[in-house]
N, C-alpha and C positions, 0 to 999 in steps of 0.2 A: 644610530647617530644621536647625538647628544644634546638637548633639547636648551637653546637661548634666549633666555626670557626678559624682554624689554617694555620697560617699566618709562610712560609718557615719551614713546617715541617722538622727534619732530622730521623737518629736514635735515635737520642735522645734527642730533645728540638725541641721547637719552637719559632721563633723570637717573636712570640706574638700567646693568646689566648683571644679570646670571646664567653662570654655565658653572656645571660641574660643580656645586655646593660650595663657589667663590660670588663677592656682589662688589661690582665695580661701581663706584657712583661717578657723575661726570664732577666737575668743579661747581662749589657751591657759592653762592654767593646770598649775602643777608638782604633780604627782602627791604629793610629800612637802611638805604645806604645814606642816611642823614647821622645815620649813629658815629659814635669813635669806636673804637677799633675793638674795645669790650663788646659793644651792645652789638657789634654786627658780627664778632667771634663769637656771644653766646647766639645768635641768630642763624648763622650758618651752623653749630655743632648740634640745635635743635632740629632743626633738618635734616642733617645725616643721620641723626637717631631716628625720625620720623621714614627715612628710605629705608634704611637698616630693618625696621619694623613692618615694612613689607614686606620685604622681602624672607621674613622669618627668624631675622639676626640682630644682635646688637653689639653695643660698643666694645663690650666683654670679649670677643672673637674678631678684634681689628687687627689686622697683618700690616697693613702700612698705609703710609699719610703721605699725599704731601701737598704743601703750604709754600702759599704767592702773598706775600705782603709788598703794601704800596710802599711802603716805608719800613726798610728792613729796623730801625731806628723804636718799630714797635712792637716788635720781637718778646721783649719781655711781658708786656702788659696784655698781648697774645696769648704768651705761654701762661699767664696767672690762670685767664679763665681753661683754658687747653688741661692745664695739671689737672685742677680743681674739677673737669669733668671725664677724666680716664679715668678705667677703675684702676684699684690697688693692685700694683704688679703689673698692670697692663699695657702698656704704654708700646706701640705700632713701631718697628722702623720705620723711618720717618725722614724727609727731605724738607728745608723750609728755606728759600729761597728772596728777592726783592726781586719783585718784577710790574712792568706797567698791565696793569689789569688793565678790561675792552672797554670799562664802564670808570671816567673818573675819579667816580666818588666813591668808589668800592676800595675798602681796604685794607681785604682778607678773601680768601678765596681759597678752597680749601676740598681736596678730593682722598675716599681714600679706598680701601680694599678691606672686606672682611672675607669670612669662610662664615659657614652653615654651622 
């Protein structure tokens, strides 16, 4: 059997999952939800580098994304820091969505899947 490895278990999520040299992150969210929609995109995509880097992987080996903005209207100023942090060529299937995040003031949220 195939061993699942969880990363800040709680009641109810885990900051990250691996099985079978795949790493699921749950949804991330920017620790300063005071920022605009930049500061808490580069805030959440330093984070998933940061699980990424536990788990043994980085953004080089991302399979797919997907993306809950408060305001689908910020889309663009998202994707400026998003581009500017994928590497060359690399860029995930991806889904990017407008939905009410659990947290007001949050306004980006952002989960995704690598491999090993």
């Amino acid at each position: 059997m195939s061993r699942i490895i969880r990363t800040e278990p709680t009641a109810i999520l885990s900051r990250a999952v691996e099985y079978h040299g795949f790493v699921y992150t749950s949804g991330v969210l920017a620790r300063d939800l005071g920022k605009d929609i930049k500061g808490q995109t580069e805030e959440v995509l330093a984070e998933i580098d940061a699980t990424l880097e536990i788990h043994g992987t980085d953004k080089t080996r991302l399979l797919q994304a997907q993306i809950w903005l408060k305001h689908i209207g910020d889309r663009a100023a998202m994707n400026e820091i998003w581009s500017a942090w994928l590497p060359k060529d690399g860029a995930p299937v991806r889904a990017c969505v407008e939905a009410a995040l659990a947290d007001p003031r949050a306004l980006v949220e952002i989960q995704v899947v690598a491999c090993k």
